[in-house]
N, C-alpha and C positions, 0 to 999 in steps of 0.2 A: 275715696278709699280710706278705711280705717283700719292701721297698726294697733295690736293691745299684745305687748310685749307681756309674756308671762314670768320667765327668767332665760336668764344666759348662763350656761357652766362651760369651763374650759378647763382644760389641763396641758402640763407642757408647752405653754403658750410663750412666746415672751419668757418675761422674768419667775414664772409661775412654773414649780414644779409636778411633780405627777400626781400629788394629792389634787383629786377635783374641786375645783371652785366655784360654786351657784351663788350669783347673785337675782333677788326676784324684786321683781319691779311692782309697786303697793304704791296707792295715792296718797300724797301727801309732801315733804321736806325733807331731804336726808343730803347730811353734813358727807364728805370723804376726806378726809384727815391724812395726812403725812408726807414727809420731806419729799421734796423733786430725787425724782429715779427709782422710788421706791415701788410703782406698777399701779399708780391709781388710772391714767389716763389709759394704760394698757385694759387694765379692768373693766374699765366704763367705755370706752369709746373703741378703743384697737379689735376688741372682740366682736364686740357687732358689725362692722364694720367687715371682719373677716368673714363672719358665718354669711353673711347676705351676700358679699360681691367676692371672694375669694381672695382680697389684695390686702394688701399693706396702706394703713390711710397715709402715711407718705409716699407709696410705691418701692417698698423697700421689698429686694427678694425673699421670694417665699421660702425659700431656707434658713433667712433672720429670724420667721416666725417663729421657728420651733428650738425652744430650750438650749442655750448653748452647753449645757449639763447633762442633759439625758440624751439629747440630739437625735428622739425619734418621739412617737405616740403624741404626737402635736395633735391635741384635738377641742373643738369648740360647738358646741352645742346650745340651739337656740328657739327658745318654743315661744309661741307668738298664738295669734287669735284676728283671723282677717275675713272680717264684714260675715262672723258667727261661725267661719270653719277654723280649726284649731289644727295648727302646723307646729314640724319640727323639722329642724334643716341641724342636719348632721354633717362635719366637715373637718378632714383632717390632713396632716402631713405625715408621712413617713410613717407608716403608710398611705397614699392617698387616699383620702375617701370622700364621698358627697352623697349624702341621703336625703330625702326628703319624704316627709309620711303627712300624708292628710289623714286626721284622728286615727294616727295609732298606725294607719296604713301604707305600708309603703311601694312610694310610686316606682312602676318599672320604669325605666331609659334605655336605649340602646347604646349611647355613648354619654359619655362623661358632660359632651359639649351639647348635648340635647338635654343633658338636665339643666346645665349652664343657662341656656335661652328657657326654658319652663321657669326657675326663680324670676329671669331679667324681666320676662315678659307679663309671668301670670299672676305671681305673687309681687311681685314688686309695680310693675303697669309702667315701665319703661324709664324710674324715674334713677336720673346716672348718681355715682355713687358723693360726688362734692353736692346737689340737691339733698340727698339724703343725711348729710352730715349737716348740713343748717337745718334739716330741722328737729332733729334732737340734740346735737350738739351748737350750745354758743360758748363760743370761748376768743379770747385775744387773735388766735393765730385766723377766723373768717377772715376772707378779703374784701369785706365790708366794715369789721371793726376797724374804727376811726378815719370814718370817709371825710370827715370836718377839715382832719390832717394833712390830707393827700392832697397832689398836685393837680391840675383840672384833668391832665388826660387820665392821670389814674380815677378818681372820682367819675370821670366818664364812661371808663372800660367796667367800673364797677354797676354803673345805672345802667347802662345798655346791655348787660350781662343780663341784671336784673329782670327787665323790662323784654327781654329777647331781642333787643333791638341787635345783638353782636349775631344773634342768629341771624338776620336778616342781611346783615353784613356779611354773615359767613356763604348765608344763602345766595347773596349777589357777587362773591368769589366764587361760590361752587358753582353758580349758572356761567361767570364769566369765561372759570376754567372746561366747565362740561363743553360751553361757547365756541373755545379755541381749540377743545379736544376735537370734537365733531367736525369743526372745518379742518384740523389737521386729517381725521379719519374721510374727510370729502376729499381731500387734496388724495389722499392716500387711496381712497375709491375709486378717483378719476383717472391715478397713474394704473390702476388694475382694470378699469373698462378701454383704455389706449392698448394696454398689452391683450385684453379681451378681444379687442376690435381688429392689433394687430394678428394673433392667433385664427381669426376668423377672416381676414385676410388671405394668410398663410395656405389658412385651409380650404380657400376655395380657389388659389393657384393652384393645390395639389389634387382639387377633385378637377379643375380642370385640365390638368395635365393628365389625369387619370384616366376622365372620358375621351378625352384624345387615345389614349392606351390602350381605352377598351373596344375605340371605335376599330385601331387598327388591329387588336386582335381580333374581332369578331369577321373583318373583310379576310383577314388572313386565315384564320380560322375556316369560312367558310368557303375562301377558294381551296384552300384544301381536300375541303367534303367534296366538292365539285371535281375536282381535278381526280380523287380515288374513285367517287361515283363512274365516272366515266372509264378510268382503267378498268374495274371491275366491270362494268357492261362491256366493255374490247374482249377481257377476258374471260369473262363466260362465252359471248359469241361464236367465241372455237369450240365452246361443246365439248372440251376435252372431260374426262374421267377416268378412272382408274381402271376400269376393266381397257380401254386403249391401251392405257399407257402399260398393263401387262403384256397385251399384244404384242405392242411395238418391241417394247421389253425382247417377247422371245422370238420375233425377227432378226430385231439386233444379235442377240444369240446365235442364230440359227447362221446368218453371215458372219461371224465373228468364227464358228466352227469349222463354214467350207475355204475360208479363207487360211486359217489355220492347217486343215489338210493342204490347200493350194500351195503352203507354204511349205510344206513337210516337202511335198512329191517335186515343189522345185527345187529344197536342197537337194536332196535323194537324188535327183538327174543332176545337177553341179556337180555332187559330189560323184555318181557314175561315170561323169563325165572328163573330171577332174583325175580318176583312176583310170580312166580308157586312154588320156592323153598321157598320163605317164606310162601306162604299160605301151603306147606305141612310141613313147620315146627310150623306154626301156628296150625294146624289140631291135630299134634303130640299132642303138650302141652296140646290140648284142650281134648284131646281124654284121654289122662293122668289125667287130672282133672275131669271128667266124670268118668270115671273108679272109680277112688278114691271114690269121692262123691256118686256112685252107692254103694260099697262096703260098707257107712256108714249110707245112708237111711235103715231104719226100716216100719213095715207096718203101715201106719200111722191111721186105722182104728182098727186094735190093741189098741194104744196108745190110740184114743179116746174113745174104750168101756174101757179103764182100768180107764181112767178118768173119765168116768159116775161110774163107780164102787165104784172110789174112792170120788167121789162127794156122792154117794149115803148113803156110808157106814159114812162118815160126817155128810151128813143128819140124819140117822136113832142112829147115835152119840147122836148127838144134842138133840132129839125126848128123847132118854130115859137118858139122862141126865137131863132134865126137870121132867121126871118122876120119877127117883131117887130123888131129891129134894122132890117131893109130895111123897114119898113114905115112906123120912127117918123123913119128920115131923109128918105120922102115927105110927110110929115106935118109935120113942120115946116119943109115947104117950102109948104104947103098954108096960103093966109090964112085959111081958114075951120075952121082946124084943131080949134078949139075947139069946133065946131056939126056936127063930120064924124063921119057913123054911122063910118066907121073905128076913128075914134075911142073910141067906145065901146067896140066889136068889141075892142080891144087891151087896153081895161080889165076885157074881159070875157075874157082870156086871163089878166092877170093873178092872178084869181083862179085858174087850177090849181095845183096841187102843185107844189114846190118842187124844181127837178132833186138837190137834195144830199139833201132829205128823202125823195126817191124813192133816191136812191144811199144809205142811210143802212136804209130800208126793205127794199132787195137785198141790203145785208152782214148784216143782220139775219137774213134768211131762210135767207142761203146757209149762214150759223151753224146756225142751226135742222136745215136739211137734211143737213147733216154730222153729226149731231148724231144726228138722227134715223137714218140712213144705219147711225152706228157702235154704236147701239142695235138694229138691224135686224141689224147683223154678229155684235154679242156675241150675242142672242139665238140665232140659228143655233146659233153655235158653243155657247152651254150647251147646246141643243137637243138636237144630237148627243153632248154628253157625258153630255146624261139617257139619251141613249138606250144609251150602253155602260156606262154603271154600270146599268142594269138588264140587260141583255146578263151584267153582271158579275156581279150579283146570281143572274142565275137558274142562270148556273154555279155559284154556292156552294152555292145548292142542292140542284143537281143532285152536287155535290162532297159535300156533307155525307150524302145521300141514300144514294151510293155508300159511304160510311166506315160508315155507321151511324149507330144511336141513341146519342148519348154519354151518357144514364142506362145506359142498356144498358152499354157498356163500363164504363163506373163500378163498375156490380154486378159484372161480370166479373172486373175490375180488384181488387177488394175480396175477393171469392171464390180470385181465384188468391193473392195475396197469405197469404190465411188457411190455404190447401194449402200454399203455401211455406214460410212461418213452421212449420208443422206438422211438415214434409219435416225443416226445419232441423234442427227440437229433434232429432229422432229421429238426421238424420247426424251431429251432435253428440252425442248420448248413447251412438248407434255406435263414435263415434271415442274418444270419454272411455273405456270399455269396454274396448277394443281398446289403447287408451294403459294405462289405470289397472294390467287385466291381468297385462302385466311387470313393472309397477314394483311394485306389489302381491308379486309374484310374489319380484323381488328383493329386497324389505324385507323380505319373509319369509326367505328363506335366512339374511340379514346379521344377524335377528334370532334364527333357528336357531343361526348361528355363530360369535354373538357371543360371544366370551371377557367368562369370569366374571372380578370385579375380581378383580387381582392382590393378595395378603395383603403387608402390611405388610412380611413377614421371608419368605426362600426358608427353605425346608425345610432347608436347610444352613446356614444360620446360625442355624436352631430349635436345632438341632441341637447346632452348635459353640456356642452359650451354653450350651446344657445342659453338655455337652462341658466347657466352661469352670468350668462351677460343680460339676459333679462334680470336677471335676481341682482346685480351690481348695479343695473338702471333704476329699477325696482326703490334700493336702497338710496342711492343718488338721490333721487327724488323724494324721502324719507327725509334723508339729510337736511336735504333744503326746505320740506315744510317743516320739520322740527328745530334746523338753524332760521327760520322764521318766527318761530314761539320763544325759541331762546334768547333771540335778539329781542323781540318787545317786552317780554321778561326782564331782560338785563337792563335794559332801557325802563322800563317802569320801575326796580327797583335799587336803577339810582336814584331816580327822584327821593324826595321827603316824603310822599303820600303816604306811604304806610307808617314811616317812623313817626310821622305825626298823630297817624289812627290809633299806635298803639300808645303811644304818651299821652294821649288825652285820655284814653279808656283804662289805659294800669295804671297811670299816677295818682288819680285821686284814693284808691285804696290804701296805699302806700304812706301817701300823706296823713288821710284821716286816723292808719294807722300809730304813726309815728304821732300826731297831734294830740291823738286821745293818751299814748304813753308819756307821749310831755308835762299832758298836765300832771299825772301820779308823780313824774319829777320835780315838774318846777311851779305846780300851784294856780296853772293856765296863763303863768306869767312869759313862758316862751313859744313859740313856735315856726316851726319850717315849712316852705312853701321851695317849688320848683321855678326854675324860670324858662323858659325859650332853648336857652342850651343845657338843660338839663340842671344846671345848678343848684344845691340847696342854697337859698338863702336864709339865713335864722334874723327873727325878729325877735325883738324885748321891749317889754312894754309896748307892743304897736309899732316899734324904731327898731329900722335895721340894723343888726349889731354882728360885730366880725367873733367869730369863734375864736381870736386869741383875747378879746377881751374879758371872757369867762376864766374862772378859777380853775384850778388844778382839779378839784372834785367837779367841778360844775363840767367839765370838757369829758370826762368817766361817765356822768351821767345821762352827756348828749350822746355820747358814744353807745352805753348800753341801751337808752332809748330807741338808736336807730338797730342796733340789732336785733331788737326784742319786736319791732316793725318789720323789719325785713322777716322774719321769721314767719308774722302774722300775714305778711305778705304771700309768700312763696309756700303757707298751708293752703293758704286759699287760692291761687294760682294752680296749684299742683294737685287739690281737692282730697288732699291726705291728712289726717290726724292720726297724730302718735302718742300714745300715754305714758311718754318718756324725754323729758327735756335733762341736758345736761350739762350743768355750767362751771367752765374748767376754767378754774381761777379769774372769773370774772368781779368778784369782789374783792378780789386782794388791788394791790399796787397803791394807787392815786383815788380812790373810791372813797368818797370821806364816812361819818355815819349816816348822815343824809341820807345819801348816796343807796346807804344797805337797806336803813327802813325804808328807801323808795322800793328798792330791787324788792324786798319783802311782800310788799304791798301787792305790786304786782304779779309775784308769784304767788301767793295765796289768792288770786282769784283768777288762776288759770285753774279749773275743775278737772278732776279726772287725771289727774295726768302727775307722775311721780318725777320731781324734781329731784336733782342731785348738785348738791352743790361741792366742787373740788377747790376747796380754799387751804391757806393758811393760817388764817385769823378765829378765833374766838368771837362766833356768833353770839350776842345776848338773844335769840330770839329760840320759842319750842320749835323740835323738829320731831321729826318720826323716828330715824333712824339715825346711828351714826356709824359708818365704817372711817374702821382703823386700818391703813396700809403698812406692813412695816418689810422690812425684806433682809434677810443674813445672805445667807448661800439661794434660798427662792425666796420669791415675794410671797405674801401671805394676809389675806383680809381679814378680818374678824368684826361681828357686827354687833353694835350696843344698840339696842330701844332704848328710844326718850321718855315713850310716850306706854 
């Protein structure tokens, strides 16, 4: 894959404000000038970096990136050229944005994170963003510069990085941990085929408890069919129907009627009866008071001559009581009064009855005869009432006579009653028959159609448990051939086999790379070889010699020589060229002049490819271009030709 960077512009980036800033990338040597913090390495490295993979090359929040000044329209644009089609990746903050156009055209996304994978994958070819910054960026801060310096394990972690061996490592962690994941997911499988197994268990206690259920519904069920079948043939058998049970109906009626009249005609005679016996006890009393009152009347024309007698004898009283008066005033006018028959005569009046004893004698009788009189009167009158309470009597007779014998009705009475009750049972056992019938009729159906218990489980979820615990065995078995591949995997790559395959087939590039940049450094007078554990060892003159015995400048130059390998390395490993190398104060420090005409050397005869040198020092050497960083309130580029 080949990168051919056209330029990169950004704005509001970092220390750069809203004026836009294009830098364009030209073959050749170009100087970056200016004090630390002034926005050279923002300029050169922090931007590319952004447009390609969206981050921060230290991982610094993406709200760092945008302007602490403007604090919005953070944007960085970057046009490029890969393998003849011509790209531009558009990418900003505050607003978000992310564009990307093949020649001019811009590509649709559906989301943000599907253009995300289109850069990582199609334009870039998977390679991660610390790969990509070795190979256009060498500067002090790789963690390959100054591997001579480092302790063995750091030096180690750096070659096996290199070499992929840390991948193989990581690879024999990731199989160990996928290893222990899968047996924990087998363990965790097994505990769900136990509860699979129990559930299926479970459920064929309850289908068996169920066909138990259903066995005894279905006996139950069916003696029931049996049992109404057979009442319904009892009760058709009688033949009864509704035109009978009219019938009978107005049977029952018809003795309900004469019973009714039997009942009337034997009050009627109770009650004639009941009148006949009081008027002959009426008659009795009457006939008794009659009697009586006969036995005390007297003759009442008696009583009245004895009363004229007695009125008379009053009268003729009275009469010579007046004439005694006229007779004693002659008399005692008479000398001889004493001696005078008159006289006697008066004495001999004196003795009658006494006129108040006679009037005493007349109240008395006239009592009597009133008396007699209203005993004369009542008698009549019971008389004639004997004589219509028998008048009365012989119509009850005559009454009862007419109705009939009331034994007779009685038995009658008794006879219909026992037809009726008879009548009854029968319109009643008609009717019950005629009722039982239907309902009979449709207890049978209900009991034809009655649905058998429902099972515990539908057929489909028999089903999907099985379903379930095949598909859990299924996987079990999965497990265990796949925790069988995992295991000889993990097992083959602990061994050395591969780490050995691949240090023997990437080191010698590596080496002959570094060996061929030695000599532009040191004259073919040093060089590095690897040993068994990975070690560089450096010779001199043909003699092992320890990298502290090298000079200050000489230890800068073994150092840039292996970065400038590593580099040459991991193009050709990675099968990428970029026509942009960037070297961020790798001449400055401990670098003597040696040191520079070497670095020269070899960077004039990398071809094609626009080098950038970010120093401090005052190169003597032609360059192409020179930018000047300087920054007040923003950073600010401004670019001199050399050339």
């Amino acid at each position: 894959m080949q990168i051919k960077l056209e330029y990169v512009e950004f704005k509001n980036f970092r220390s750069y404000g809203n004026k836009p800033t294009r830098i364009e990338f030209k073959n050749g040597i170009d100087l970056i000038k200016g004090t630390n913090g002034q926005g050279k390495t923002t300029a050169f490295v922090h931007s590319l970096v952004y447009a390609f993979y969206g981050t921060g090359v230290y991982g610094e929040n993406l709200s760092e990136l945008i302007n602490k000044h403007n604090k919005k329209d953070a944007l960085v644009t970057v046009v490029f050229e890969k393998n003849t089609t011509r790209y531009r990746l558009v990418r900003g903050r505050t607003p978000n944005i992310l564009e990307v156009y093949e020649d001019d055209r811009l590509l649709k996304f559906d989301t943000q994170k599907e253009c995300e994978t289109y850069i990582a994958e199609e334009l870039l070819e998977g390679i991660n963003q610390n790969a990509f910054c070795s190979l256009f960026v060498v500067q002090t801060g790789n963690p390959a510069f100054s591997i001579f310096r480092m302790n063995k394990p750091q030096r180690r972690a750096i070659i096996e990085s290199l070499f992929d061996l840390t991948r193989f490592k990581n690879m024999t962690e990731s199989v160990k941990k996928d290893l222990d994941a899968l047996r924990a997911e087998y363990a965790k499988e097994n505990v769900a085929k136990s509860e699979k197994e129990n559930e299926i268990t479970k459920l064929n206690a309850k289908m068996a408890e169920f066909k138990a259920q259903e066995k005894a519904f279905v006996t139950e069920r069916d003696k029931n069919i049996d049992l109404l079948k057979k009442e319904i043939a009892e009760l058709e058998a009688k033949r009864y129907n509704q035109q009978l049970l009219d019938a009978k109906k107005a049977e029952l009626l018809k003795y309900e009627t004469d019973i009714k009249k039997a009942v009337e005609v034997k009050t009627k005679i109770e009650a004639v009866e009941k009148s006949k016996l009081a008027a002959v006890k009426e008659l009795d009393i009457v006939k008794a008071a009659c009697d009586k009152l006969k036995s005390e009347i007297v003759d009442q024309e008696a009583l009245n001559k004895k009363l004229e007698e007695l009125n008379d004898g009053l009268t003729k009283k009275s009469t010579i009581d007046v004439f005694k008066s006229d007779l004693n005033v002659k008399i005692a006018s008479c000398e001889h009064n004493k001696v005078c028959p008159v006289t006697n005569y008066l004495s001999a009046i004196d003795d009658l009855e006494d006129a108040n004893v006679l009037k005493n004698k007349i109240a008395e009788l006239k009592v009597a005869i009133k008396k007699n009189s209203d005993a004369i009167a009542e008698f009549n009158k019971k008389s004639e009432k004997m004589k219509l309470l028998k008048a009365n009597i012989a119509k009850f007779d005559e009454d009862i006579k007419a109705l009939g014998d009331l034994k007779t009705i009685e038995a009658e009475t008794v006879k219909l009653n026992s037809a009726k009750e008879s009548i009854k049972t029968h319109v009643e056992d008609i009717a019950l028959v005629l009722k039982l019938l239907p309902e009979k009729g449709k207890a049978l159906k209900s009991f034809v159609a009655m649905e058998r218990p429902r099972a515990p489980f539908t057929p489909k979820e028999i089903e999907t448990l099985a379903e379930q615990y095949k598909l859990i065995k299924s996987r079990l078995e999965e497990y265990v051939a796949k925790g069988k591949t995992l295991a000889n995997l993990y097992d083959f790559l602990k061994k050395d086999t591969i780490k050995i395959f691949q240090v023997k087939n990437a080191f010698p590039p590596l080496k002959n790379s570094i060996n061929a940049i030695l000599k532009i450094f040191f004259d073919e007078n040093v060089k590095v070889v690897f040993n068994a554990d990975l070690e560089p060892i450096i010779y001199r003159g043909g003699v092992e010699t320890s990298y502290a015995t090298f000079s200050g400048g000489e230890k800068k130059r073994l150092d840039l020589a292996f970065l400038f390998a590593v580099r040459e390395f991991l193009i050709e490993k990675n099968n990428l060229s970029m026509n942009a190398l960037i070297m961020d104060e790798l001449l400055d420090g401990e670098l003597d002049e040696v040191g520079v005409e070497c670095a020269f050397e070899y960077m004039n005869g990398l071809k094609g490819c626009d080098i950038m040198l970010i120093t401090h020092k005052n190169i003597p050497y032609q360059t192409s271009r020179t930018f000047n960083v300087t920054k007040s309130k923003f950073s600010e580029l401004t670019i001199k030709k050399d050339l």
